[in-house]
C-alpha positions in Angstrom: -93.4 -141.4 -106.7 -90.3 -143.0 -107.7 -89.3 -143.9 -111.0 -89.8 -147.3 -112.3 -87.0 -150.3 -113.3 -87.0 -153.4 -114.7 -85.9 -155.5 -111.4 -82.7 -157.5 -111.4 -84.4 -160.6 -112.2 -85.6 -159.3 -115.4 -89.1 -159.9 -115.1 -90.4 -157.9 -112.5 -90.2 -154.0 -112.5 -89.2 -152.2 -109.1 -89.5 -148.8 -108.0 -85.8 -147.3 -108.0 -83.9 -147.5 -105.2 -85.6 -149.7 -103.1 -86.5 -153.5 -103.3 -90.7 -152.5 -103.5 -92.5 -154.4 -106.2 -95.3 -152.5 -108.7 -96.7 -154.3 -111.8 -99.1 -151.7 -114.3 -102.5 -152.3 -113.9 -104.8 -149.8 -115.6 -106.1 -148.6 -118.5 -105.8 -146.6 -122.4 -107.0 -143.2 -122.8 -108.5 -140.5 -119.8 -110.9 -139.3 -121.7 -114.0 -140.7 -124.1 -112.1 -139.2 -127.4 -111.2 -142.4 -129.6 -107.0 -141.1 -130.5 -107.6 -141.7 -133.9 -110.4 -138.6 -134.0 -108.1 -136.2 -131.2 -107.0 -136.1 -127.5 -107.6 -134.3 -124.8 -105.1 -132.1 -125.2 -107.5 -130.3 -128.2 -109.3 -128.8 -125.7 -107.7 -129.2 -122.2 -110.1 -129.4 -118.9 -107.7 -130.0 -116.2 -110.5 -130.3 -113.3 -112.2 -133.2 -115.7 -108.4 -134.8 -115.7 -107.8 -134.7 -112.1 -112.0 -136.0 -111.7 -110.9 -139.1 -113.7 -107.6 -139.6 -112.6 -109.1 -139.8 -108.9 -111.4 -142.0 -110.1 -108.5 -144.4 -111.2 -106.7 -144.4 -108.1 -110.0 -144.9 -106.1 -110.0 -148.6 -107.8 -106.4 -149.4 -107.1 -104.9 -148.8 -110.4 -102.1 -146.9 -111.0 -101.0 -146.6 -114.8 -102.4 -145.0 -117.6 -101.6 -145.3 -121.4 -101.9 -141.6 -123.0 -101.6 -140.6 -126.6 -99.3 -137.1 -126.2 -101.3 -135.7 -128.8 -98.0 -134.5 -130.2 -100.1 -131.8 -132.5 -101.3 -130.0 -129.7 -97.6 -130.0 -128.1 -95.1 -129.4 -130.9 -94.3 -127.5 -134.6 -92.1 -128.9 -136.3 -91.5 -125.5 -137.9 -91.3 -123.5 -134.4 -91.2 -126.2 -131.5 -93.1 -126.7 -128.5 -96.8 -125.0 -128.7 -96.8 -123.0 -125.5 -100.6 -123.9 -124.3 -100.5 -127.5 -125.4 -97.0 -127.8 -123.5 -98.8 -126.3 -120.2 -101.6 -128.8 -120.3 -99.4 -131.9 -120.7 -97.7 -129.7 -117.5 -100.9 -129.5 -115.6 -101.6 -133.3 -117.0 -98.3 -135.0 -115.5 -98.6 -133.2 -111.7 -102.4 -134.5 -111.9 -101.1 -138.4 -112.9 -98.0 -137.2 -109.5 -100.6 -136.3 -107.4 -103.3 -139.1 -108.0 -100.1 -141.7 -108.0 -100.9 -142.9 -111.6 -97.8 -143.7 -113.9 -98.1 -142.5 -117.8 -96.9 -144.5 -120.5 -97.1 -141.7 -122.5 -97.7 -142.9 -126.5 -96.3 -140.6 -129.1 -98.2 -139.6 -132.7 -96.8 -138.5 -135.7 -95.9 -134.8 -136.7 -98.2 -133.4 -138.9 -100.6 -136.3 -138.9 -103.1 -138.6 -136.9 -101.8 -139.7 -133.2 -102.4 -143.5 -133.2 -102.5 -144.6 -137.4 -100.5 -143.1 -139.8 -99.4 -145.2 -142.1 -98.1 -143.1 -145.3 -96.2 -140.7 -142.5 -94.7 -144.0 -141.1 -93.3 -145.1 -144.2 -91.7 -141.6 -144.7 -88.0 -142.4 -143.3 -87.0 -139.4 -144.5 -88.5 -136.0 -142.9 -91.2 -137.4 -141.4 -88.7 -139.5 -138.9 -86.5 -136.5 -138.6 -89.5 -134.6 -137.0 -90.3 -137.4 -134.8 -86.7 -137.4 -133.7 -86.8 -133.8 -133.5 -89.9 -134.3 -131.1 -88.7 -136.9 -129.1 -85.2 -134.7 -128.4 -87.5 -131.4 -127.1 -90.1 -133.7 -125.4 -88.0 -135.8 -123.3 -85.7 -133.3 -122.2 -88.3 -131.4 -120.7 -89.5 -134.0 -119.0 -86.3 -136.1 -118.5 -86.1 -137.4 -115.3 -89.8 -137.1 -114.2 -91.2 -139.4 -111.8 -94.7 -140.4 -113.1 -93.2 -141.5 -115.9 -93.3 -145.2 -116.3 -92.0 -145.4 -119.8 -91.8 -143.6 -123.5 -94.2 -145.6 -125.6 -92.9 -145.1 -129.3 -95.9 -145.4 -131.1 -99.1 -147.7 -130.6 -99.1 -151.0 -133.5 -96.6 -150.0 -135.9 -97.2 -151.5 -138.5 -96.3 -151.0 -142.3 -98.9 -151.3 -145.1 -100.0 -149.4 -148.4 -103.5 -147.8 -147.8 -104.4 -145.4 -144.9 -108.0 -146.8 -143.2 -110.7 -147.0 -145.8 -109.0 -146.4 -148.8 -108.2 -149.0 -151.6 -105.0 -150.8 -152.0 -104.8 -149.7 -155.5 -105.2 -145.9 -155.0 -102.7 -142.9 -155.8 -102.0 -142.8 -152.0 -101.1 -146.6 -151.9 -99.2 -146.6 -154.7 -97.2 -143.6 -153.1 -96.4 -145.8 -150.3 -95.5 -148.7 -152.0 -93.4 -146.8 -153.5 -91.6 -145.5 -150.4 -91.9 -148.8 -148.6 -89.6 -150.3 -151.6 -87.6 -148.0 -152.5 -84.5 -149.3 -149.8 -85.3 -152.9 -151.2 -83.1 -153.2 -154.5 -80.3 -152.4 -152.1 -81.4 -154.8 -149.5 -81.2 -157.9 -152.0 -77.9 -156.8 -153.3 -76.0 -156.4 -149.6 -77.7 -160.3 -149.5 -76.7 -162.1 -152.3 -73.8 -159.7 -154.4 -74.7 -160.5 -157.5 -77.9 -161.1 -159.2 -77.0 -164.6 -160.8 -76.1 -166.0 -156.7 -80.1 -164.5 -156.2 -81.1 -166.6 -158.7 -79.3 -169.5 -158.1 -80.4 -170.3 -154.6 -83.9 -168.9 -155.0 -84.3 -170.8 -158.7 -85.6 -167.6 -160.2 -84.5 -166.1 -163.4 -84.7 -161.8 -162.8 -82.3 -159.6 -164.3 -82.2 -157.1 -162.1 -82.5 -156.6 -158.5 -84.9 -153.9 -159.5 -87.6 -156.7 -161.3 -87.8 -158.8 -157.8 -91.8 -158.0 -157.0 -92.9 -157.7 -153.5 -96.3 -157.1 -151.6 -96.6 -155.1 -148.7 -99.6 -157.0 -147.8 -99.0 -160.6 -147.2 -99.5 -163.2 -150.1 -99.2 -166.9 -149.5 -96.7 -167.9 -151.3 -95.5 -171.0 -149.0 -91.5 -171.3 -148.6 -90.8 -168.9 -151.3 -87.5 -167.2 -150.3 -88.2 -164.0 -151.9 -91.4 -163.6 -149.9 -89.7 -164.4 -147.3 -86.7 -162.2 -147.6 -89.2 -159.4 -148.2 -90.8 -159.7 -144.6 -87.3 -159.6 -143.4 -86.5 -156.2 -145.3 -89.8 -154.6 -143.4 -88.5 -155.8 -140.2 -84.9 -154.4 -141.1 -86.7 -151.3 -141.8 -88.6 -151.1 -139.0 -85.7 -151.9 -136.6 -83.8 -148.9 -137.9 -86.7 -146.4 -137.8 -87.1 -147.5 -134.2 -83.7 -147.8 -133.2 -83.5 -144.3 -134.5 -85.6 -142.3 -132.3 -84.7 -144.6 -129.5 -81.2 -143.4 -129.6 -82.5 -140.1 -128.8 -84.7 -140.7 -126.4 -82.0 -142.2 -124.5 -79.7 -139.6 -125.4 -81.6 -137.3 -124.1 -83.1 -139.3 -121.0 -81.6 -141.9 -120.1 -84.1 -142.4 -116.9 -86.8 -143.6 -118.2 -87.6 -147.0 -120.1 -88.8 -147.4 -123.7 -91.5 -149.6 -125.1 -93.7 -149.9 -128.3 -97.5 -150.9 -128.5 -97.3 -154.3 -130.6 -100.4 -155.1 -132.4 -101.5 -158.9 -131.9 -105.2 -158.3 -132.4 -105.1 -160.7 -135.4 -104.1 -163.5 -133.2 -104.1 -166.4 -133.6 -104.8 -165.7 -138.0 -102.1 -163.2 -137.7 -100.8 -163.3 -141.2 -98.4 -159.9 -142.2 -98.8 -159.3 -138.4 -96.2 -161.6 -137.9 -93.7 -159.6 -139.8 -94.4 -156.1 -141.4 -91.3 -154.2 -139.9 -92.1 -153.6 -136.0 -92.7 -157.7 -134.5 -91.3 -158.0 -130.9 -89.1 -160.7 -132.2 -87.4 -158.5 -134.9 -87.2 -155.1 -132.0 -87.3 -156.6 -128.6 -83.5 -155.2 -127.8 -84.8 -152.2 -128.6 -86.7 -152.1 -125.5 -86.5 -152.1 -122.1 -90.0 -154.3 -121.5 -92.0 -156.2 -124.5 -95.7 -155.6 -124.8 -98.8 -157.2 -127.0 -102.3 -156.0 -127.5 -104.5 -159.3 -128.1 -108.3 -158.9 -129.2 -110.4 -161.9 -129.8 -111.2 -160.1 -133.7 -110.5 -162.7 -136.1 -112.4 -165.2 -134.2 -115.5 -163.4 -134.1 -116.0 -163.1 -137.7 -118.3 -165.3 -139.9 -116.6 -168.8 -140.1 -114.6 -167.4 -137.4 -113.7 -169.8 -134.0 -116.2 -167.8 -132.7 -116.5 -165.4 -129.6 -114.6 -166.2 -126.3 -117.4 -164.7 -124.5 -119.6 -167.6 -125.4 -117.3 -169.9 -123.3 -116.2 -173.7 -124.3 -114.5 -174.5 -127.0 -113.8 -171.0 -128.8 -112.6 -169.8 -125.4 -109.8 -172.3 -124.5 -108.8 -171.4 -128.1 -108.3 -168.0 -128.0 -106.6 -168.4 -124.3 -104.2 -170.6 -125.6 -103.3 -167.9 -128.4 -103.0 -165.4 -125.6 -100.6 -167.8 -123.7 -98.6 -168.6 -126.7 -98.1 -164.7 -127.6 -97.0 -164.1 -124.2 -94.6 -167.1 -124.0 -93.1 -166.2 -127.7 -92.7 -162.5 -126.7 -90.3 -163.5 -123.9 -87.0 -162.2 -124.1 -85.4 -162.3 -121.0 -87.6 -159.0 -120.1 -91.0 -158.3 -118.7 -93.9 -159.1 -121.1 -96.9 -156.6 -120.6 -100.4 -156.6 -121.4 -100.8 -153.2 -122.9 -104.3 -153.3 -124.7 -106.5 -156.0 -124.2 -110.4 -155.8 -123.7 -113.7 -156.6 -125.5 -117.0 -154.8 -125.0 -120.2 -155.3 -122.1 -123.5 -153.4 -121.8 -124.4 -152.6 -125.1 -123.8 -153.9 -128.8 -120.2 -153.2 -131.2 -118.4 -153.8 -133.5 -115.1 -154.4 -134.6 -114.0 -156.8 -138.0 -118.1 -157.5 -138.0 -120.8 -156.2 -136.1 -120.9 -157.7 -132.6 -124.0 -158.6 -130.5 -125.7 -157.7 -127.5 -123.5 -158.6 -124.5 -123.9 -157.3 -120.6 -121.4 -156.0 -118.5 -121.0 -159.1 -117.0 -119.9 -161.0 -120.1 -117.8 -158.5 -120.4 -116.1 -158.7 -117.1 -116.4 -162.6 -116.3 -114.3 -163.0 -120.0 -111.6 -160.1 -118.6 -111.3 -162.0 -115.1 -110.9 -165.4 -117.1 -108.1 -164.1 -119.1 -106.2 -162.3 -116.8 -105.5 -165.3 -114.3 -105.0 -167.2 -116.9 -102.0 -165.0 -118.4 -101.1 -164.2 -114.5 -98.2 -167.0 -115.1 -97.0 -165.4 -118.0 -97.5 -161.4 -118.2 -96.2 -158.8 -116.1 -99.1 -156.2 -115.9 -102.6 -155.4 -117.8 -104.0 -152.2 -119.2 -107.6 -152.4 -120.3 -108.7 -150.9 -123.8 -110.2 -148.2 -122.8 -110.0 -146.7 -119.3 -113.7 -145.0 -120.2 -116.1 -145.9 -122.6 -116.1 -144.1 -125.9 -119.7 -144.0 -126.6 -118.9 -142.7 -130.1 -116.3 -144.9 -131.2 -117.0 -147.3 -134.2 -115.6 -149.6 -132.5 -115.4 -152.1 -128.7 -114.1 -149.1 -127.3 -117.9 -148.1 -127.1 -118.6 -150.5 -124.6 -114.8 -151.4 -123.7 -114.0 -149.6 -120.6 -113.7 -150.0 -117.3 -115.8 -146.9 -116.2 -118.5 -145.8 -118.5 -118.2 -142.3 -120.1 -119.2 -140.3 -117.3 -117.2 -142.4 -114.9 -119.5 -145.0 -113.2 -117.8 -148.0 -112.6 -118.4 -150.9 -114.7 -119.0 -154.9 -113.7 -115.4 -155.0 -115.3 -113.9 -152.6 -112.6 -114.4 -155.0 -109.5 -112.5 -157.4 -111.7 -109.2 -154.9 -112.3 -109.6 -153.5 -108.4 -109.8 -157.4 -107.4 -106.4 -158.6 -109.0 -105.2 -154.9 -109.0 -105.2 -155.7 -105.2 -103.8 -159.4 -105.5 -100.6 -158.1 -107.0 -100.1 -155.0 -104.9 -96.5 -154.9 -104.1 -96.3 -158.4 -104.7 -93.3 -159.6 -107.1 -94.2 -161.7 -110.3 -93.4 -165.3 -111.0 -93.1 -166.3 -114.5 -94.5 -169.8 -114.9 -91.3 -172.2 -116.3 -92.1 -174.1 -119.6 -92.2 -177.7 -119.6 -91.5 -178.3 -123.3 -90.4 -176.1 -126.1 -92.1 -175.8 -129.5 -90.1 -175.3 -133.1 -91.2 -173.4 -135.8 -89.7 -172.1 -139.2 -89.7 -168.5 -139.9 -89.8 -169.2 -143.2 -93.1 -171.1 -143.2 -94.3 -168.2 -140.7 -93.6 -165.9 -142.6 -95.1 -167.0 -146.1 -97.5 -169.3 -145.6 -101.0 -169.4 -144.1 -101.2 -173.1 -143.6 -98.2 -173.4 -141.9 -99.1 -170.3 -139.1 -103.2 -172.4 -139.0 -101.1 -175.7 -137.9 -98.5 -174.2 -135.9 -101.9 -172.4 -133.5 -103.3 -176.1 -133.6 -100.1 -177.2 -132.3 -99.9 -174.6 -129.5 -103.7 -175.3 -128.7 -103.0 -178.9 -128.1 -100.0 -178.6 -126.6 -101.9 -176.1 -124.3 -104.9 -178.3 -123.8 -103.0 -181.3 -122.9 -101.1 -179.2 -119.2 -97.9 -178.2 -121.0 -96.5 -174.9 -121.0 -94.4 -174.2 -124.0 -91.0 -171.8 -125.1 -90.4 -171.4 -128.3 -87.7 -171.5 -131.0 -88.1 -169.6 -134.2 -85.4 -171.1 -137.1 
């Protein structure tokens, strides 16, 4: 294995050294354990890892999205946990010897590997043990050649209650509390004085300290101070990222950096579009952009209803998967990094979901993926193996069931897997470009509902749009 680049023409990646073309086709996760209840680095079976890693490379895929399982490695008292650090050994020569890449995803000290939201708005000694982390974790595997990038964290994202408790609880109110606390400051190095803040905003506050804000997104359409709030969690997030990514490349400068970006919203995204970590307030941070998109929000009650039923709610959601990919463009390679639904049983996921076959399942992946072949540089399926108990489509998600079987879905990924073997990427070239305000993005729900009908129909009528955020 050689180590992976991002080729000279910025959009397709390379292996080093030579001119050979490899785009990441794969999927999330080598074992059944949803991240947010452990990894399988809790209880390490290396024969198991090598069995589904073969089973991987059988198909033709060759990259694998892991959650590091950073409690199982690392202290942030006494360092690396000896056993945890010789199974992510063992794990990384079984990816090397089955030719399967790792973006390895890292978790947060102390906490839960995939969601934390009241460690991630600790900038304080929380992010001083990440960076501490990152520094020991990457040097010991600096330079290692199934490697195919540091992921920094999957969906980043800030808000003010951890899953399934209420916004109004002591724990919110504690990270409220730390999500604000930088944001006095921030209005000040705006405006200088409080009378300029009011003047051009036509407010009438006293003090920087009386400007209210919601971490959760509140329609309040063109209001600058909403605005100006998004754009204070986006500030923050840059610099929490940029943080740890100065150590990572620091410490190995090798290997490529990227971040899970949640899109599973799309096209109702709401505070998706700008509650610190967007691709369009972080993508220099990173050496390719990714997005995770999940036909969710359509599938609820009054919804646009389910893709997998075809017509109308289908060319929908493909246009909003065509429009995140064109708008995530940066000059760098755009990746697919979690996508999926479910086939072969019922789920659920913002609602309960019904009854759909494998089939469904795998017709709606094959659909999507040519369709965003134009625009994306790679696709990793959500999950590689079913999680059979998972509250969620990662019950039914994969691309092998639970015990390995392959699914309707894996003929699909081993079809195109093959297509693009070695084959370099073309990014389609828009025909027209498509302006939008940030500041009606970023405050108003209206204005995000019209600018997806814009992109549909623009979409829908053969056009293939750029875009320009003002």
């Amino acid at each position: 294995m050689k180590l992976v680049r991002v080729a000279k023409d910025r959009w397709n990646f390379e292996l080093d050294g030579t001119n050979t073309s490899i785009t990441p086709f794969g999927g999330n996760v080598l074992d059944t354990t949803h991240p947010c209840q452990g990894t399988l680095f809790g209880n390490f079976n290396a024969d198991d890892c090598d069995r589904r890693l073969g089973l991987m490379s059988e198909l033709g895929l060759n990259c694998l999205r892991q959650p590091i399982g950073v409690n199982c490695v690392y202290d942030q008292k006494t360092g690396f946990k000896a056993q945890g650090l010789r199974s992510w050994e063992t794990f990384i020569s079984l990816a090397e010897k089955h030719g399967i890449y790792l973006m390895p995803v890292g978790g947060y000290i102390g906490g839960n590997d995939w969601f934390d939201v009241e460690r991630l708005a600790d900038s304080g000694r929380q992010l001083d043990w990440d960076c501490a982390f990152w520094e020991a974790f990457c040097s010991h595997f600096r330079g290692h050649p199934a490697i195919w990038a540091w992921d920094l964290r999957n969906e980043l994202l800030y808000w003010d209650a951890p899953h399934g408790m209420p916004p109004e609880g002591p724990s919110a109110i504690r990270i409220q509390r730390m999500l604000k606390d930088q944001w006095p400051a921030w209005l000040e190095a705006k405006y200088g004085t409080v009378d300029t803040m009011n003047r051009i905003c036509g407010k009438s506050y006293k003090t920087f300290d009386d400007v209210p804000a919601s971490v959760r997104f509140e329609d309040r359409p063109f209001d600058l101070l909403a605005f100006d709030f998004r754009n204070y969690l986006n500030d923050r997030g840059y610099e929490w990222c940029k943080r740890q990514c100065q150590v990572i490349r620091s410490t190995d400068p090798d290997h490529m950096i990227c971040q899970g970006n949640n899109a599973w919203l799309s096209p109702d995204q709401d505070l998706f579009l700008a509650n610190g970590f967007h691709n369009r307030a972080l993508h220099d941070l990173f050496d390719f952009v990714t997005f995770h998109p999940y036909p969710a929000w359509q599938c609820v009650p009054n919804g646009r209803g389910d893709p997998l039923d075809g017509g109308e709610a289908l060319d929908y959601w493909l246009s909003a998967c065509i429009a995140n990919a064109r708008m995530d463009f940066y000059g760098k390679p755009v990746v697919v990094q979690e996508f999926g639904w479910y086939g072969g049983g019922t789920s659920r996921f913002l609602c309960d979901l019904p009854f759909r076959t494998e089939e469904e399942h795998a017709n709606y992946a094959r659909i999507l993926m040519e369709t965003l072949m134009p625009h994306v540089n790679g696709f990793l399926n959500w999950p590689t193996f079913d999680m059979p108990d998972a509250n969620d489509i990662s019950n039914h998600g994969g691309i092998f069931t639970a015990d390995g079987k392959r699914k309707a879905l894996a003929a699909v990924f081993g079809d195109i897997a093959q297509r693009a073997r070695a084959r370099r990427q073309t990014r389609a070239q828009a025909t027209t470009t498509l302006t939008f305000s940030l500041l009606g993005l970023y405050t108003s729900r209206a204005y995000q509902d019209n600018m997806w009908d814009a992109v549909h129909e623009c979409i829908k009528s053969a056009q293939i749009p750029d875009f320009r955020f003002v």
